[in-house]
Backbone as JSON Lines, residues from 0, in Angstrom:
{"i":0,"aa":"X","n":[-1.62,-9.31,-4.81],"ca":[-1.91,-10.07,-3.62],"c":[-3.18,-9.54,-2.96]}
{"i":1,"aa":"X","n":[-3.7,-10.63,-2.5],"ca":[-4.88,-10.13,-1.8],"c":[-4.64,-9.82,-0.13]}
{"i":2,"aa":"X","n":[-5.48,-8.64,0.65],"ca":[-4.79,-8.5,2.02],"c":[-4.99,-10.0,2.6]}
{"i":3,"aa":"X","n":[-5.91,-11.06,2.58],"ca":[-6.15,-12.17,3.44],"c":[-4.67,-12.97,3.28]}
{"i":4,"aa":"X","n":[-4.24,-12.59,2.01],"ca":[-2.77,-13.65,1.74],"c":[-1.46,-12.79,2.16]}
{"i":5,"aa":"X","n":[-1.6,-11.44,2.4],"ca":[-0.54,-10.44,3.57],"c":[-0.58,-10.77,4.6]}
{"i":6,"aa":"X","n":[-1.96,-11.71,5.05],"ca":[-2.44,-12.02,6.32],"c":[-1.81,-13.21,6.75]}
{"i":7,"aa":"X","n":[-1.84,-13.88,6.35],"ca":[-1.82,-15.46,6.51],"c":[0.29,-15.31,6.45]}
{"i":8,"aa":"X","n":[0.54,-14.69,5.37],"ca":[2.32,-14.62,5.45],"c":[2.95,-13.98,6.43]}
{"i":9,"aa":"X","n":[2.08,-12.89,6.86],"ca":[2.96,-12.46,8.61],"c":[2.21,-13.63,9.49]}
{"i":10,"aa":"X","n":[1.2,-13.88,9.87],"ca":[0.69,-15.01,10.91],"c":[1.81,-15.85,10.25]}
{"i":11,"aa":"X","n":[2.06,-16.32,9.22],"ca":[2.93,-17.82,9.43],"c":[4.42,-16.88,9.7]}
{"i":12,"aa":"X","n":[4.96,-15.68,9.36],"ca":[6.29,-15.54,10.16],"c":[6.76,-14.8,11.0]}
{"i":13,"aa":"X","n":[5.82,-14.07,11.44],"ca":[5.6,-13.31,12.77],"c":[5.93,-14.93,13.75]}
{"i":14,"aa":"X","n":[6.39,-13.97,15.28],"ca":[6.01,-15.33,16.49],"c":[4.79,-15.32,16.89]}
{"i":15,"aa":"X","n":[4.82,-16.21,17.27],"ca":[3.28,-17.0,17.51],"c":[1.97,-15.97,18.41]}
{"i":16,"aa":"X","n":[1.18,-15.56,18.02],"ca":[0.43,-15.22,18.71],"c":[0.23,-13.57,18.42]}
{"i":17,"aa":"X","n":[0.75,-13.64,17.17],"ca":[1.18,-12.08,16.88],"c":[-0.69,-11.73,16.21]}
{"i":18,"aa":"X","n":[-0.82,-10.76,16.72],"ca":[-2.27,-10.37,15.24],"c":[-2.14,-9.39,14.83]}
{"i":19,"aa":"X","n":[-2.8,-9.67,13.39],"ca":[-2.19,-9.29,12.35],"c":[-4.0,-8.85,11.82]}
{"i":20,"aa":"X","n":[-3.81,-7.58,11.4],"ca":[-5.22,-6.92,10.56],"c":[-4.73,-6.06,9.17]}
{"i":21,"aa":"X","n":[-5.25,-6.52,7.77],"ca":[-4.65,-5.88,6.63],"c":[-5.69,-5.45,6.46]}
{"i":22,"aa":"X","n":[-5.48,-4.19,5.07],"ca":[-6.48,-3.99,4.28],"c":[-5.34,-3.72,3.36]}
{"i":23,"aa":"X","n":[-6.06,-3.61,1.91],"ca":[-5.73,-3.08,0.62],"c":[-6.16,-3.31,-0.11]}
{"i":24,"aa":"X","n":[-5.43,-2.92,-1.61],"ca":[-5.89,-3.26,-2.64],"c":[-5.51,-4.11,-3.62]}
{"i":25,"aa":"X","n":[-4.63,-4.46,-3.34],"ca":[-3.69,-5.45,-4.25],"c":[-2.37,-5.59,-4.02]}
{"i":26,"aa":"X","n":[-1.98,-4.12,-4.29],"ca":[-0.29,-3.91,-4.06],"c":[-0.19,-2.57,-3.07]}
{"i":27,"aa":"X","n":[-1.35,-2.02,-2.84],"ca":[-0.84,-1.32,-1.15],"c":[-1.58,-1.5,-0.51]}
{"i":28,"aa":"X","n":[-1.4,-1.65,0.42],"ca":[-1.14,-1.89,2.51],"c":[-1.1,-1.53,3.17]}
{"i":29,"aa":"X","n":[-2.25,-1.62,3.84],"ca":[-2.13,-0.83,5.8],"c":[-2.0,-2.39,6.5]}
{"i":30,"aa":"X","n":[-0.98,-2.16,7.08],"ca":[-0.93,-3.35,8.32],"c":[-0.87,-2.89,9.82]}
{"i":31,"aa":"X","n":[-1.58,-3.42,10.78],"ca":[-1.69,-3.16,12.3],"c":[-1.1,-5.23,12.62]}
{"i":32,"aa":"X","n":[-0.04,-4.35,13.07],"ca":[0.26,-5.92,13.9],"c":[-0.02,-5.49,15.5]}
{"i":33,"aa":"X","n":[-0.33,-6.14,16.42],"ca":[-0.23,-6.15,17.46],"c":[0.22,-7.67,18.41]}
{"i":34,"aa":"X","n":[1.81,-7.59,18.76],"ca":[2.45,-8.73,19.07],"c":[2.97,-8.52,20.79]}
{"i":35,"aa":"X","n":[2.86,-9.26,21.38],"ca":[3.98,-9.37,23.19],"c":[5.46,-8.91,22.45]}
{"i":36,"aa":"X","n":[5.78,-9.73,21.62],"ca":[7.3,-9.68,21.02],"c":[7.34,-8.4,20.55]}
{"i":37,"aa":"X","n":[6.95,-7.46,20.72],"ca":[7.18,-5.9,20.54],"c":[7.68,-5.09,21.79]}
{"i":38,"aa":"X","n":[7.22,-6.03,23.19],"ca":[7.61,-5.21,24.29],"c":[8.92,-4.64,24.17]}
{"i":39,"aa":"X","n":[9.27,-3.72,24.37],"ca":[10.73,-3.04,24.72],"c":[11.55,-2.74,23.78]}
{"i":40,"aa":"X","n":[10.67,-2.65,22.15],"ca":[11.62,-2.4,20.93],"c":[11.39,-0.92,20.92]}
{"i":41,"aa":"X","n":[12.14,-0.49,19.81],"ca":[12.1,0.9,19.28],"c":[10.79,1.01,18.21]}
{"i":42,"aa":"X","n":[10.05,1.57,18.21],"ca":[9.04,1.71,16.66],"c":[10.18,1.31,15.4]}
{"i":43,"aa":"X","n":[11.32,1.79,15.18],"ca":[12.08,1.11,13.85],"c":[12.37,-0.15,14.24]}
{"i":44,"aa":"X","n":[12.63,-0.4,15.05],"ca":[12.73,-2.38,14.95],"c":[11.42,-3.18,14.81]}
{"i":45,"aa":"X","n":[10.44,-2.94,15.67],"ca":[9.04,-3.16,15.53],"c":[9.0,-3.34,13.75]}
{"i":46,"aa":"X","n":[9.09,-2.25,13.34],"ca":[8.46,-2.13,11.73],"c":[9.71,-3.04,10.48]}
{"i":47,"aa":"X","n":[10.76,-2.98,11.44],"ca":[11.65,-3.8,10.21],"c":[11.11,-5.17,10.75]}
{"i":48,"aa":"X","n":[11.11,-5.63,11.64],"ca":[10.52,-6.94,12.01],"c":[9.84,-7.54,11.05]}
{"i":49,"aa":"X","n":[8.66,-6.35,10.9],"ca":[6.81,-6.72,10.26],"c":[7.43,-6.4,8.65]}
{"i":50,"aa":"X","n":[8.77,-5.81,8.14],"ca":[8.97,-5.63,6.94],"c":[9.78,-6.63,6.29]}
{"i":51,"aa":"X","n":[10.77,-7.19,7.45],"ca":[11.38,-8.5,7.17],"c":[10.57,-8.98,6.87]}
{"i":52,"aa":"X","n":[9.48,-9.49,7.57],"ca":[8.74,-10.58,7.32],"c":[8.72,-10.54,5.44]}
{"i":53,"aa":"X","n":[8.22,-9.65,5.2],"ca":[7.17,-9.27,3.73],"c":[8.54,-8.84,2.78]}
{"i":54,"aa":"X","n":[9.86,-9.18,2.85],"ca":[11.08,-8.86,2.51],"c":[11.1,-9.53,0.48]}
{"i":55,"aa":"X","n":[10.81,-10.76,0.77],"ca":[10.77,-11.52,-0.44],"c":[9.59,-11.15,-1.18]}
{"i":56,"aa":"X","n":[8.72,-10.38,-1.41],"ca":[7.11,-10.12,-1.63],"c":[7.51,-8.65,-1.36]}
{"i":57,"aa":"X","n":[8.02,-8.06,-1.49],"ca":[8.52,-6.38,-1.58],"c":[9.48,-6.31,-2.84]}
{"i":58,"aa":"X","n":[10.5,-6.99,-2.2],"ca":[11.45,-7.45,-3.65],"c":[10.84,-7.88,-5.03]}
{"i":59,"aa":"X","n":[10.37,-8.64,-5.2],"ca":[9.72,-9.13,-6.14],"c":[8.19,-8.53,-6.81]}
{"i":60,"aa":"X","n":[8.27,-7.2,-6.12],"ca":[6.92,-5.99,-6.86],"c":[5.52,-6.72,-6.5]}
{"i":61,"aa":"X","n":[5.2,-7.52,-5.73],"ca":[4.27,-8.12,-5.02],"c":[3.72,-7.19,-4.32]}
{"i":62,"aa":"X","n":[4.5,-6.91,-3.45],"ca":[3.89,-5.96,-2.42],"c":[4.72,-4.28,-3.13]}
{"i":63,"aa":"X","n":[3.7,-3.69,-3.35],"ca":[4.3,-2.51,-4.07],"c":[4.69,-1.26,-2.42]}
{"i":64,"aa":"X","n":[3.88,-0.49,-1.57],"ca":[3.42,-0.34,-0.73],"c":[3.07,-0.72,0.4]}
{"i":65,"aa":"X","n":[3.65,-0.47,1.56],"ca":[3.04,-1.26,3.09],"c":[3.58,-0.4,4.02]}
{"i":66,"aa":"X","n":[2.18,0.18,4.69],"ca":[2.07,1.09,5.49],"c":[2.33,0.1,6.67]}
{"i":67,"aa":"X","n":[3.11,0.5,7.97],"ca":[2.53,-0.48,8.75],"c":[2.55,0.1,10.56]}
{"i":68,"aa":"X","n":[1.82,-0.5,10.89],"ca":[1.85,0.14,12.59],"c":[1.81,-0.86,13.46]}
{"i":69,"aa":"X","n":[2.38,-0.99,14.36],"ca":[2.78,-1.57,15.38],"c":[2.53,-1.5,16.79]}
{"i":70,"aa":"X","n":[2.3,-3.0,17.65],"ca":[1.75,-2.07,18.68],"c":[2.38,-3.35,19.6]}
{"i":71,"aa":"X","n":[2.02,-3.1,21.04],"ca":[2.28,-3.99,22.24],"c":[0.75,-4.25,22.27]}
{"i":72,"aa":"X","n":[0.72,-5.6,23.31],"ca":[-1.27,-5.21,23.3],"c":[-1.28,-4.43,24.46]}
{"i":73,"aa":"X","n":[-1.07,-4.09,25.03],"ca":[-1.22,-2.62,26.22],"c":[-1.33,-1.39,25.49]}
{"i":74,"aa":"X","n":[-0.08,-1.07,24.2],"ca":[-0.57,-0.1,23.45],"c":[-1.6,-0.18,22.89]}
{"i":75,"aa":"X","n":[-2.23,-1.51,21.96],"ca":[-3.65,-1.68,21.4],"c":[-4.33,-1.09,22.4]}
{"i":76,"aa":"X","n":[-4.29,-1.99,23.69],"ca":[-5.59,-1.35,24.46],"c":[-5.57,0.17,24.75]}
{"i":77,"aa":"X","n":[-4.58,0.92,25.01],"ca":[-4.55,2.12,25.65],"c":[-5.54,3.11,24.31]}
{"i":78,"aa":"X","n":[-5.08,2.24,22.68],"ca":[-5.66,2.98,21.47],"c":[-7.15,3.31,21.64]}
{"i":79,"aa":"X","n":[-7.66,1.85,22.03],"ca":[-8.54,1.45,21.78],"c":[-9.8,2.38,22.63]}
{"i":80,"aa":"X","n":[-9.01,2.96,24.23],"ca":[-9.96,3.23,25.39],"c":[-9.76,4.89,24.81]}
C-alpha cells in the first residue's frame, strides 16, 4: 500500500474532519491523526480507534506495521508551539 491510500482509508473512516498525515514505505507506517473526536479519550482508545479503522488491511498483511500518534488539535497545537 501506498501511504496516500492509508490516507484516504482513515479520512473515509475516521469522523469527519479528522486529519490524517502518513508516511511509509509500503507495509510500515507512521500515522499522526489529529481529530475533536479524541477529546477526553485515553491514548489506548485514541489508538484502537485509528487501528480499528486499518483492522481489515492489518489482517490481511497489507498493512504489516503502523506506528501511530494521536492527538486533540489543542494537543497538535501545544506540539507544534
Amino acid at each position: 500500500m501506498h501511504p496516500d491510500d492509508v490516507k484516504q482509508l482513515l479520512e473515509s473512516r475516521l469522523p469527519a474532519g479528522a486529519q490524517v498525515m502518513v508516511q511509509g514505505d509500503g507495509r510500515y507506517f507512521d500515522v499522526v491523526v489529529v481529530s475533536d473526536a479524541f477529546d477526553g479519550l485515553t491514548r489506548v482508545r485514541k489508538q484502537q480507534l485509528v487501528l480499528g479503522a486499518l483492522q481489515a488491511e492489518i489482517a490481511d498483511g497489507r498493512l504489516h506495521a503502523v506506528n501511530v500518534k494521536t492527538l486533540t488539535p489543542a494537543e497538535w497545537q501545544a506540539a507544534q508551539d
